[in-house]
C-alpha positions as a printed Julia matrix, in Angstrom:
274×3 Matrix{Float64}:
   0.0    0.0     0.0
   2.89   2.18    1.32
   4.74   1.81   -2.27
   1.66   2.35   -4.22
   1.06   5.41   -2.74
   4.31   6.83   -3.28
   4.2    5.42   -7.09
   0.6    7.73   -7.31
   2.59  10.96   -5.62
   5.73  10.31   -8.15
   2.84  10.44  -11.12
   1.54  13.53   -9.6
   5.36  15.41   -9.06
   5.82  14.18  -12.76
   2.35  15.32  -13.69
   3.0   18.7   -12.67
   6.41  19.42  -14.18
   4.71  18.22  -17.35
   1.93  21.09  -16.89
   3.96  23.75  -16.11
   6.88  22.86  -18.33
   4.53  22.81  -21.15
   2.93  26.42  -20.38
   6.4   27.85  -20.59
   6.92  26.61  -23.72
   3.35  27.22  -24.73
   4.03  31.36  -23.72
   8.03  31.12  -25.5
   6.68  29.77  -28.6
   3.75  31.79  -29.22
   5.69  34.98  -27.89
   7.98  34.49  -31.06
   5.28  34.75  -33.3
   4.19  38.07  -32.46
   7.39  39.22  -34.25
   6.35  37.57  -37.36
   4.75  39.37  -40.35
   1.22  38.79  -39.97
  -0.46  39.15  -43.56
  -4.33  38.78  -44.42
  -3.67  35.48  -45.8
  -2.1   34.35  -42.69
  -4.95  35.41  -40.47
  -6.69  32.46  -40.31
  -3.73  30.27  -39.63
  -2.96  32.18  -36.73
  -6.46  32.24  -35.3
  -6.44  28.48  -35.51
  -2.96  28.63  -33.43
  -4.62  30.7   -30.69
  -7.36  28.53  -30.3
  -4.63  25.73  -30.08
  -2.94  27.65  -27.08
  -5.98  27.78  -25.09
  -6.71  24.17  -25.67
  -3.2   23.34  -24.62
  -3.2   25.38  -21.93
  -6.46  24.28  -20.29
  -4.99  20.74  -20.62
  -1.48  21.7   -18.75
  -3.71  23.08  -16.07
  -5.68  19.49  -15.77
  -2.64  18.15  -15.5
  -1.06  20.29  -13.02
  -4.53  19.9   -10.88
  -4.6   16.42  -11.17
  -0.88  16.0   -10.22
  -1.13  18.41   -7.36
  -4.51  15.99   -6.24
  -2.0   13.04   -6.48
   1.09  14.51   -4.83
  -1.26  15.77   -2.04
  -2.65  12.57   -1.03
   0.26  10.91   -0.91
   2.2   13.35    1.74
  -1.17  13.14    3.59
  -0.74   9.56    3.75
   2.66   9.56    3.96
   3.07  11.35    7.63
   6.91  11.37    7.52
   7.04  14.63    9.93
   8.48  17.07    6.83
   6.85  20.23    6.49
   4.89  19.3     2.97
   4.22  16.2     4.66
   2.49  18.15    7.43
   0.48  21.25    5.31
  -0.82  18.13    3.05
  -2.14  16.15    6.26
  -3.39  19.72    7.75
  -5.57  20.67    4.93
  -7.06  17.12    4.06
  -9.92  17.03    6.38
 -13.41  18.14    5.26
 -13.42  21.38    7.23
  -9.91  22.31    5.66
 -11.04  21.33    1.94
 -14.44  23.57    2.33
 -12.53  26.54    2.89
  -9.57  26.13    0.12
 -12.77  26.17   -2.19
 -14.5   28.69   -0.67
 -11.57  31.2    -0.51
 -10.47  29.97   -4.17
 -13.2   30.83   -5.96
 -13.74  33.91   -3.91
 -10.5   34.88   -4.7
 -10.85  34.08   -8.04
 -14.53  36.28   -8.63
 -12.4   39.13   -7.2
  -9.08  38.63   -9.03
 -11.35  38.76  -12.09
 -13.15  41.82  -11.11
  -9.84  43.9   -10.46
  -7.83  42.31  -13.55
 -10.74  43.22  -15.49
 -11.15  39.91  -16.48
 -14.29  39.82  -15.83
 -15.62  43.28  -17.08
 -18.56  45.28  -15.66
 -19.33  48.88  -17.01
 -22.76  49.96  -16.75
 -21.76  53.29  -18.35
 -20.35  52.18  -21.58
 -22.75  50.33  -23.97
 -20.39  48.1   -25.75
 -22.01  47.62  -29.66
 -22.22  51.73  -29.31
 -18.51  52.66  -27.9
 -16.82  49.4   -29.06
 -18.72  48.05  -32.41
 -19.56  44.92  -30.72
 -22.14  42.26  -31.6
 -23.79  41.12  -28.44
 -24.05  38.56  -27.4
 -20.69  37.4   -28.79
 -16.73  36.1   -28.42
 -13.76  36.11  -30.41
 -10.11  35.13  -30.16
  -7.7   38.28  -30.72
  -4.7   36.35  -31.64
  -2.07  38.96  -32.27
   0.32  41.28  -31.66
   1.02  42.03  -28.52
   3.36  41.35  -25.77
   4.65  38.07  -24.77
   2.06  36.8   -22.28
  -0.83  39.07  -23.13
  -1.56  37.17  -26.42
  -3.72  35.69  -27.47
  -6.91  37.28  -26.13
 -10.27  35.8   -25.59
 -13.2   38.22  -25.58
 -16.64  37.99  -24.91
 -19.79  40.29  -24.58
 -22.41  39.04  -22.65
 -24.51  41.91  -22.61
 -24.33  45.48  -23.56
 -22.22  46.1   -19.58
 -21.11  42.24  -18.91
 -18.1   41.01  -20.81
 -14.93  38.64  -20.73
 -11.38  39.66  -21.52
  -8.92  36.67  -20.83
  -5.29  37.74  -21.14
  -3.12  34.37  -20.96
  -0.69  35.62  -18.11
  -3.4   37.3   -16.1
  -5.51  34.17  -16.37
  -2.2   32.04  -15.5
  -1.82  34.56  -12.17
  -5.46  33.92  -11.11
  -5.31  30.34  -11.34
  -1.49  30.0    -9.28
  -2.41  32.76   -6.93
  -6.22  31.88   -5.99
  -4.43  28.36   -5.58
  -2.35  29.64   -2.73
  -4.8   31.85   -1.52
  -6.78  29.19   -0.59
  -3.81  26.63    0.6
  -2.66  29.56    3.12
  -6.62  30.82    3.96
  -7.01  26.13    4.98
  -4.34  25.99    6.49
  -4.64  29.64    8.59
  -7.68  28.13   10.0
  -6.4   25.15   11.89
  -2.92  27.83   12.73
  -4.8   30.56   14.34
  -6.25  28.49   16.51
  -3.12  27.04   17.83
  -1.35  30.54   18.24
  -4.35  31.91   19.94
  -3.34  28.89   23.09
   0.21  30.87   22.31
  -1.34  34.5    23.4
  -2.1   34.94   19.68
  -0.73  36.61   16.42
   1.65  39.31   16.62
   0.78  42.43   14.59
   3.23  41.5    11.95
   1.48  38.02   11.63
  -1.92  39.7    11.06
  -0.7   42.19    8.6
   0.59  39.33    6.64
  -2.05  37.33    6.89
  -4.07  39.63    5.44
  -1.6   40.29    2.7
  -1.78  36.58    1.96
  -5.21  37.15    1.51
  -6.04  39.81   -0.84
  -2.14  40.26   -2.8
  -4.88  42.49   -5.12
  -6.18  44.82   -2.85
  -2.66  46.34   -2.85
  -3.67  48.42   -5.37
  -6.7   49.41   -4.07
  -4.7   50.53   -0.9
  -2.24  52.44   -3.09
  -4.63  54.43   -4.97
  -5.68  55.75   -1.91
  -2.63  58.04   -1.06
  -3.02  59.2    -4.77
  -4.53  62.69   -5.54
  -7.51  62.81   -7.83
  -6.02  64.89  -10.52
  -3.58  61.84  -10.97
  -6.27  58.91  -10.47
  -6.63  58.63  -14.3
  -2.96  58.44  -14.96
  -2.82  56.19  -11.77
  -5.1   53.76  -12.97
  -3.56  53.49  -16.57
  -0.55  52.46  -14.22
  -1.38  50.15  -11.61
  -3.12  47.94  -14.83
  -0.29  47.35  -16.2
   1.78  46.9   -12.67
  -0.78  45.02  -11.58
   0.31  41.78  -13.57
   4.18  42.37  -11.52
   3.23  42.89   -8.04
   0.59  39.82   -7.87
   3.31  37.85   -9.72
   6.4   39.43   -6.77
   3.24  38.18   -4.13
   3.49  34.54   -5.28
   6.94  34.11   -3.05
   5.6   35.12   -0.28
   2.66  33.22   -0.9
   4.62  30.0    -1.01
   7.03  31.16    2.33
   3.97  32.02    4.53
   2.48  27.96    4.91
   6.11  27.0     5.93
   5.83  29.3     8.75
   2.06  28.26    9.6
   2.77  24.29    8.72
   5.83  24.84   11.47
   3.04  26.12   13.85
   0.89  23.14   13.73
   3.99  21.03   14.55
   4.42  18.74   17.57
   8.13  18.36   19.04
   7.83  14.7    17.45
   7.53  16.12   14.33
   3.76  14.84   13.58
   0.83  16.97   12.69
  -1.5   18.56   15.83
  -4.21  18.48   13.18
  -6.09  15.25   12.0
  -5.75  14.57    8.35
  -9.51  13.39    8.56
């Protein structure tokens, strides 16, 4: 049993190199053809290539899900007293699995709200300002710059519309990921530190860094003046992509430091896996 469960978490580890691996390859080859010479003729060739990349890309992230599903059962089962060992066994119960989804999806409305993924704007009427047939969805597949092509756009309705920008859409997914790892596991570590006299101030301000990296922004544009809010905003767009990507580090340091809290001196988990 013991071997077959570490042959399913070696699938999974292999599983997700294979996802991400081919993403970054996916992004590299389809950023060199932006700095081809796109002709008429060639149009439909290259709209057939973006609808390949999305296709390709959806299936790295199956992968990637499927291996993380694999790799985390297996440390869960495993109990071998290391920290992955110990996050995997912490946020395996029921309880612990509610919230990841909870606070992923959350996360994930909201990421696409401020990305502007998801696009709301009652005062623009879209086939007016934009020449767009509603309801309807294209692929923009070029030229742009590496990561932000191809686009996928949709109009729902003359306010409600879609804009999916590869690298945003690559963020969302890898950040509302963690988001949700660090929002499980903060549940069963909050409770333990509050037996310890409870979280320092630093510990809460990161905590709820950890839990909205987006609502930086947000914070920022508050200090800003409003004769510079227009320029502002023009700016923190295209920052936006950086500082949610400079997050993710500290997104994968802070469930070391909460995984160490739910630690016993024996090196087992305080929290049952079930």
């Amino acid at each position: 049993m013991e071997k077959q469960t570490t042959k399913h978490g070696q699938k999974g580890k292999k599983l997700i190199v294979l996802g991400f691996t081919s993403i970054a390859i996916l992004f590299l080859l389809y950023a060199r053809l932006q700095n081809a010479v796109v002709t008429p003729d060639a149009v439909p060739s290259i709209e057939r290539l973006a609808l390949g990349f999305y296709i390709v890309l959806l299936l790295s992230f199956g992968a990637i899900s499927y291996g993380l599903y694999r790799y985390h059962k297996q440390k869960a089962l495993e109990k071998d007293g290391g920290i992955l060992s110990t996050i995997a066994i912490a946020t395996y119960n029921t309880k612990s699995r509610r919230i990841f989804a909870l606070a992923f999806v959350a996360y994930g409305i909201f990421f696409s709200l401020t990305s502007g993924t998801l696009v709301y704007q009652p005062e623009v009427v879209f086939s007016e300002h934009y020449g767009a047939v509603v309801p309807s969805a294209h692929i923009t597949p070029c030229c742009g710059d590496p990561g932000y092509m191809p686009k996928f756009i949709a109009y729902f309705t003359e306010h409600v519309g879609l804009q999916i920008i590869p690298i945003n859409l690559l963020l969302q997914v890898i950040v509302s990921y963690l988001v949700g790892l660090n929002a499980s596991l903060a549940v069963n570590a909050i409770s333990i530190a509050k037996k310890e006299g409870g979280l320092s101030s630093v510990g809460a301000a990161t905590g709820l860094f950890i839990a909205c990296p987006t609502c930086v922004g947000t914070l920022l544009s508050v200090f800003i003046s409003t004769s510079s809010v227009l320029a502002f905003t023009v700016v923190l767009t295209q920052l936006q992509t950086l500082l949610i990507a400079i997050t993710i580090p500290v997104l994968f340091f802070t469930p070391v430091i909460m995984a160490r809290k739910l630690q016993r001196p024996d090196g087992s988990c305080a929290v049952n896996s079930s």
